[in-house]
C-alpha positions as CSV (number, residue, x, y, z in Angstrom):
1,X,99.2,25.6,78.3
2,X,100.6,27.0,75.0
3,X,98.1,29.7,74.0
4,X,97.9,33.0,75.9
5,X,96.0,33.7,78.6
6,X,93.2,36.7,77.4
7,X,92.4,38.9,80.8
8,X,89.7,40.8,78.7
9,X,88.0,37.5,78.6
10,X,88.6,36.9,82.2
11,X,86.7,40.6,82.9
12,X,83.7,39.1,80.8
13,X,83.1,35.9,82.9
14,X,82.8,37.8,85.6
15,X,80.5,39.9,84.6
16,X,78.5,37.5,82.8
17,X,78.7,35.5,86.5
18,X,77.7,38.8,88.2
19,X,80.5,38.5,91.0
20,X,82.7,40.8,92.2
21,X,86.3,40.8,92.2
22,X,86.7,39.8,95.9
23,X,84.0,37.1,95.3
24,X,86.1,35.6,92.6
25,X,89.2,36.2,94.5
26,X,87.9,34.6,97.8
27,X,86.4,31.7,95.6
28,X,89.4,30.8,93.8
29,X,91.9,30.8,97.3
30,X,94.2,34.5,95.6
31,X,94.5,37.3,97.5
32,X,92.8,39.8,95.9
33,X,95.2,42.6,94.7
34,X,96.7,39.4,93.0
35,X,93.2,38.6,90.9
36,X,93.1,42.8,90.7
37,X,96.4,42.6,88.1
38,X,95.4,39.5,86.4
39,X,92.2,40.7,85.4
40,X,93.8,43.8,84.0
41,X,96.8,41.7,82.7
42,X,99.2,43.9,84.5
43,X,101.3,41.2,86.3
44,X,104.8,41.1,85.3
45,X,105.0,37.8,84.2
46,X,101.8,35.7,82.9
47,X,99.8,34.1,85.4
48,X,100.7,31.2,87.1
49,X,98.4,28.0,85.5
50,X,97.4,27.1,88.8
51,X,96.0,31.0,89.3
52,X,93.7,30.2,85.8
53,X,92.4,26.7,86.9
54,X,91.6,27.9,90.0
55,X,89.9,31.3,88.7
56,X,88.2,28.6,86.0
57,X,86.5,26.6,88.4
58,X,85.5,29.7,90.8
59,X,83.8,31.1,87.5
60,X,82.9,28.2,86.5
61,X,84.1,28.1,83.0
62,X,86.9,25.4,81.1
63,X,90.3,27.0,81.0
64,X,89.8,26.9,77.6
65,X,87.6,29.7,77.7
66,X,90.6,32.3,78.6
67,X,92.7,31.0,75.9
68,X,90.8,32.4,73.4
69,X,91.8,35.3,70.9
70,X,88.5,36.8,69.8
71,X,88.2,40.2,69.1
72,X,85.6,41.9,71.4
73,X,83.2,44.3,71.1
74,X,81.6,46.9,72.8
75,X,77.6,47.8,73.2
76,X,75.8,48.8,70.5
77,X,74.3,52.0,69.3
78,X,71.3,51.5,71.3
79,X,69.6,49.3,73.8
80,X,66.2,49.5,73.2
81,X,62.9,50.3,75.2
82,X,59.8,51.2,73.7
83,X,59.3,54.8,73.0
84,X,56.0,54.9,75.1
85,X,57.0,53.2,78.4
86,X,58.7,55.4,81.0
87,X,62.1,55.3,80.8
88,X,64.4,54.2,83.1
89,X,67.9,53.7,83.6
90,X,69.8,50.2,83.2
91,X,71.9,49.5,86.3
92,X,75.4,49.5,85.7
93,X,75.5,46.0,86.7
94,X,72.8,44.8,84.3
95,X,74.8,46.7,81.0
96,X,78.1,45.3,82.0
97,X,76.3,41.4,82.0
98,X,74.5,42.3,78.9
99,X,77.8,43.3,77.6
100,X,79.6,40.2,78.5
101,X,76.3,38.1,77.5
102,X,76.6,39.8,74.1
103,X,80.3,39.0,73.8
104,X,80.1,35.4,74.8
105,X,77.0,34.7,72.2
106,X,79.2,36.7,69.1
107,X,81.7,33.8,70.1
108,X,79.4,31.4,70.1
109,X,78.0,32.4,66.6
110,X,81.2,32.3,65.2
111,X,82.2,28.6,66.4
112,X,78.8,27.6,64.7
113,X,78.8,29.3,61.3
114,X,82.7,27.8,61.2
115,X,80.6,24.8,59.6
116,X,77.4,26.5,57.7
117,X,77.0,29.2,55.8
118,X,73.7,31.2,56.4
119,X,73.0,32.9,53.3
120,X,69.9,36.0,52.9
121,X,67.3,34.9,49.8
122,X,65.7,38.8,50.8
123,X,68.0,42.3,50.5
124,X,68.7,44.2,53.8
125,X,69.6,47.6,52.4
126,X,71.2,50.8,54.0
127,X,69.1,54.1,53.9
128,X,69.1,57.0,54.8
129,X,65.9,58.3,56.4
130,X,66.9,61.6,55.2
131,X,67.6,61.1,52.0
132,X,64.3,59.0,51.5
133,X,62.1,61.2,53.0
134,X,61.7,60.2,56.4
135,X,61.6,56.8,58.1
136,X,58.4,55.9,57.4
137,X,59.4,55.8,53.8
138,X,62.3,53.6,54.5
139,X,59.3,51.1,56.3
140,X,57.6,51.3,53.0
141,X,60.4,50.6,51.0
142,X,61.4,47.6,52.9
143,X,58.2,46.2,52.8
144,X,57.9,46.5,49.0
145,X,61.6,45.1,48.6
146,X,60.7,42.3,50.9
147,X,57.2,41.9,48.9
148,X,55.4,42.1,51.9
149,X,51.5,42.1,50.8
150,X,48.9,44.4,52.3
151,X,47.9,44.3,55.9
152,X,49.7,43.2,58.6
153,X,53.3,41.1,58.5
154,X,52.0,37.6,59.4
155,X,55.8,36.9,60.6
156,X,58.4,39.5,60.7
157,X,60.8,37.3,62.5
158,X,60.6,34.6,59.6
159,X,60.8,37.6,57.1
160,X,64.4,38.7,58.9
161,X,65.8,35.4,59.0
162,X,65.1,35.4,54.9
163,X,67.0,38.5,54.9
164,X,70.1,36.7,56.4
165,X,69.3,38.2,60.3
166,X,69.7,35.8,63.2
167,X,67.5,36.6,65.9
168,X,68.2,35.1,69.2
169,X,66.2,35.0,72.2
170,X,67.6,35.7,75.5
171,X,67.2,36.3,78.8
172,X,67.6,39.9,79.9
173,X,66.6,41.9,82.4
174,X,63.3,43.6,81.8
175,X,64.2,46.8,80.9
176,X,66.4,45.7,77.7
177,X,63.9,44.6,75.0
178,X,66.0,44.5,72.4
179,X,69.8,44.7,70.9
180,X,71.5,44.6,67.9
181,X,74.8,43.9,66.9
182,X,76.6,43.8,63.2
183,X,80.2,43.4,62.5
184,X,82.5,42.9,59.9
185,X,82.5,38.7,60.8
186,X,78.9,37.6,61.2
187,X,75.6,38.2,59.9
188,X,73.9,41.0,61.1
189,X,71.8,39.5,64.6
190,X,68.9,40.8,66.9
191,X,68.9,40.0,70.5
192,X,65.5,40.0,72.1
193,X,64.5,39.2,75.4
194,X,62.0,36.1,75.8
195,X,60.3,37.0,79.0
196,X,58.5,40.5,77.2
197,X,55.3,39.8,75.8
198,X,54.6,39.1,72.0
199,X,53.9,42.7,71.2
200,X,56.7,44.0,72.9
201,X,58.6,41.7,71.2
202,X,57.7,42.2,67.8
203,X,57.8,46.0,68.5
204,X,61.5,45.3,69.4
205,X,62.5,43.5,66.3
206,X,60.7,45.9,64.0
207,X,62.8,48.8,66.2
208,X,65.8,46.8,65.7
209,X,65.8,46.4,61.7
210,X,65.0,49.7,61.7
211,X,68.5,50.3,63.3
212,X,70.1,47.4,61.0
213,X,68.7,49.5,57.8
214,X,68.7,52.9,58.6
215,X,71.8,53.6,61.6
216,X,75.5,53.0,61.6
217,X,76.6,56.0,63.5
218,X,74.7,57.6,66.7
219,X,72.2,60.1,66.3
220,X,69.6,61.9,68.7
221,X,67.1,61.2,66.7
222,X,67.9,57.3,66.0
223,X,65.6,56.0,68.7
224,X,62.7,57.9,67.2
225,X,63.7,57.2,63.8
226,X,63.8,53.5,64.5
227,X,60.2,53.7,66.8
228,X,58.9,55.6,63.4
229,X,59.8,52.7,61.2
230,X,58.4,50.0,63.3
231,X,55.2,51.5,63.3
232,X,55.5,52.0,59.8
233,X,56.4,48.3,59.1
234,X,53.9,46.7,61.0
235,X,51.1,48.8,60.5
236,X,51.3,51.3,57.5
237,X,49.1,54.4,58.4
238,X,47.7,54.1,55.1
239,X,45.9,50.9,55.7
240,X,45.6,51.7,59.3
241,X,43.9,55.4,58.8
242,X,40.5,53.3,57.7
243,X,40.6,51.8,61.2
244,X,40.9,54.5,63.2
245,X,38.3,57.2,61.6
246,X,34.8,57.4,62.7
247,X,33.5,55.5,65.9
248,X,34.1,56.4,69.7
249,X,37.7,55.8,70.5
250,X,38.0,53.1,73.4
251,X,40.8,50.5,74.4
252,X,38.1,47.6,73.6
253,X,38.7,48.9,70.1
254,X,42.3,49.1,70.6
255,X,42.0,45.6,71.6
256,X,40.6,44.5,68.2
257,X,42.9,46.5,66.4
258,X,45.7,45.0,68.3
259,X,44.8,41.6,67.6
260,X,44.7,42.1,64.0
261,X,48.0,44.1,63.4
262,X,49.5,42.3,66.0
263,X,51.0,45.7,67.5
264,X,50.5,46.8,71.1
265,X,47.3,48.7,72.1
266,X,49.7,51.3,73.6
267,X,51.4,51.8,70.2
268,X,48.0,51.9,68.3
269,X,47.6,54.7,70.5
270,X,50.6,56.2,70.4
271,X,50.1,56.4,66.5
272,X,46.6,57.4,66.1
273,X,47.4,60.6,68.4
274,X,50.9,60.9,66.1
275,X,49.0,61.3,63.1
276,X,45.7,63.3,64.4
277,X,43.3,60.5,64.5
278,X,42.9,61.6,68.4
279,X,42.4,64.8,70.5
280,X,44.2,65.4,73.0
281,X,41.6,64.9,75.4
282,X,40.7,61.4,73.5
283,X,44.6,60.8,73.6
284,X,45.0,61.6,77.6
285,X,41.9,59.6,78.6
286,X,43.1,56.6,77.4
287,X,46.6,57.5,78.1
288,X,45.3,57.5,81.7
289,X,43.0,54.2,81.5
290,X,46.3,52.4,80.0
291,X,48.1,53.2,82.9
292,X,45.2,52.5,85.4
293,X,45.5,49.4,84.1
294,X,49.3,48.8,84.2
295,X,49.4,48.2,80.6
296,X,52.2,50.0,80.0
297,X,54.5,47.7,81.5
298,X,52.6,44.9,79.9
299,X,49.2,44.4,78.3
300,X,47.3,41.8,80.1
301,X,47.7,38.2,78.6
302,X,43.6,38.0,77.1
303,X,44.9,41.2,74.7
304,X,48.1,38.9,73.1
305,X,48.7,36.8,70.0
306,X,50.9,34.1,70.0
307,X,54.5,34.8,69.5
308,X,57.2,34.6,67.0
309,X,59.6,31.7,67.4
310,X,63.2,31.7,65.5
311,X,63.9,29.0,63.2
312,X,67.0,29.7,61.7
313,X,69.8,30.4,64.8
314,X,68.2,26.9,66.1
315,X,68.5,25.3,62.9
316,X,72.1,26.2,62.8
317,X,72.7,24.4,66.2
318,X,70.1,21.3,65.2
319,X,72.5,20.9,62.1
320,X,75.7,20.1,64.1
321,X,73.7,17.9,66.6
322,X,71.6,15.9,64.5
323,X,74.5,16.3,60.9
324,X,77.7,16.4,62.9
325,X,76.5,14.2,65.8
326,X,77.6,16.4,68.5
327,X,76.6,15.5,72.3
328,X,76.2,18.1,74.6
329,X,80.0,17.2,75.6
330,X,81.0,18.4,71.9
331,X,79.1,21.7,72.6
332,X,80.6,22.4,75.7
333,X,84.2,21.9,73.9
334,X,83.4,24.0,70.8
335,X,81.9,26.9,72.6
336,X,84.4,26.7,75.9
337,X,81.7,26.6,78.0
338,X,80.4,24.2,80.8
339,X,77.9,21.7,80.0
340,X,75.4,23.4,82.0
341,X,75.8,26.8,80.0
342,X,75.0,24.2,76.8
343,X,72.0,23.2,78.4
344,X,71.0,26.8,79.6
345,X,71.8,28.8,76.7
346,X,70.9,26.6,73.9
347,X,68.4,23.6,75.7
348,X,70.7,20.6,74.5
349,X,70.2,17.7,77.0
350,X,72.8,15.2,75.9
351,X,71.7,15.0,72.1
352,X,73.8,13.8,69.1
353,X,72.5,11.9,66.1
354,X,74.0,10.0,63.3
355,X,77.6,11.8,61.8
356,X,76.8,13.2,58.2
357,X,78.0,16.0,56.1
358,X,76.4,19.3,57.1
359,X,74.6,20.9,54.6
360,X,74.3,24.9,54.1
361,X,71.3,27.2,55.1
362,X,70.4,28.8,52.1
């Protein structure tokens, strides 16, 4: 074992794992206090290999995994939850596995694009909502940069990969919609979790660019900002103003509204008392029927559209296993991960097609 053992990495697999130190220690045969000073690398000599393979297989992950030199990073400016549920607190347990999750996938992503290059056709430009008047202009801008034509966005997730995003689907727990992460070595990518519904997650990537474009330093108004700019995006108030004057406000009319902007009822509503299309006694009553209803935590299935699917993240791993041939053995090997985290994480059974050269996504 010629590379050096990385502790930080150790801390991560726990995490990601969800065990505890004397679950580890107790599953790996080390006395505790022992595992304590490996995981914070404070042992006076580095650990013995037997203490890794046997801390490996406990967590189950290839030795290789700890021999890594990656450089990691911490959580992002913001986790997001929409700006009209109730907010609650993340457990302390669920931000430390998001932060390992997050880690582990960076790594990941970097192993891949080793062999493609994922180019942007569309610009993703930093603004200042200040300086542009607000972050509803910024949404405008965007959508004229990205030539976006009137009405709703047919596919925002398609129109971010064109800009060079990846967005990734993953499983988090339900109170993390969305995440996302830029640094100096990948292309900018948006985390969203696959179990919300379709307008929660479209919501979240819209809130997400908005972070991408507009944030790269915390704010107390960056939430709002980025909530602003999603509403903006998807449903410029312009267009939308026609819809909303005249007629008796009702969630059936939400409903058709929602089904043509593909935007939640709850954030129609959200808007249209923003911008004075509702009293207050209009906006309360169906604050009240919404929750009556439990459609804040999520709109009832009859109310959704189908959801966005990402193309380009899986064509990225479909390039090195139908070009490069790779089995679900080669995976496991280029990531450092077991063959079952291939199949979770990326849905590869055994796979591997004919060797050829990999060609670049443009």
């Amino acid at each position: 074992m010629s590379a050096e053992f990385n502790n930080e990495l150790l801390l991560l697999a726990r995490h990601y794992r969800g065990m505890s130190q004397a679950e580890v220690a107790e599953a790996s045969g080390l006395d505790q206090g022992h595992y304590s000073k490996i995981e914070r690398g404070i042992l006076n000599a580095p650990p013995r290999v037997e203490s890794i393979e046997a801390v490996a297989k406990a967590l189950n992950f290839p030795v290789s995994y700890f021999l890594q030199n990656d450089e990691l990073s911490g959580l992002p400016l913001s986790v997001h939850e929409a700006a009209w549920r109730k907010r609650a607190s993340v457990a302390a347990a669920d931000m430390k596995r998001l932060h390992a999750e997050l880690n582990i996938r960076l790594m990941h992503v970097r192993r891949y694009l080793q062999a493609v290059d994922v180019d942007g056709e569309l610009p993703l430009p930093k603004l200042d909502p200040d300086d542009m008047g607000g972050a509803e202009k910024v949404a405008q801008f965007v959508r004229r940069a990205w030539m976006a034509p009137p009405g709703p966005i047919k596919n925002l997730t398609s129109l971010c990969e064109r800009a060079g995003i990846l967005v990734v689907h993953c499983d988090f727990v339900e109170k993390i919609d969305g995440v996302t992460m830029r640094l100096r070595d990948v292309p900018p990518i948006i985390f969203l979790n696959k179990s919300a519904p379709p307008d929660r997650m479209r919501h979240s990537l819209a809130h997400e660019l908005g972070h991408l474009i507009m944030h790269t330093v915390p704010s107390d108004q960056m939430e709002d900002e980025a909530d602003s700019f999603a509403g903006e995006l998807l449903a410029p108030m312009n267009e939308l103003r026609s819809d909303l004057i005249g007629g008796r406000p009702s969630l059936e009319r939400f409903v058709q509204l929602k089904k043509f902007w593909k935007v939640s009822v709850a954030s129609l509503v959200y808007r249209a008392k923003k911008y004075g299309y509702l009293t207050d006694n209009q906006s309360d009553y169906l604050w009240r029927q919404i929750s009556m209803r439990g459609w804040r935590k999520r709109e009832p299935d009859e109310t959704q559209f189908l959801a966005e699917t990402p193309s380009l993240y899986q064509h990225v791993i479909d390039l090195h296993e139908k070009d490069l041939g790779f089995d679900v053995n080669d995976f496991a090997k280029m990531l450092h991960i077991s063959i079952n985290d291939v199949r979770n994480l990326y849905g590869i059974a055994s796979g591997g097609g004919p060797r050829r050269h990999l060609s670049l996504v443009k």
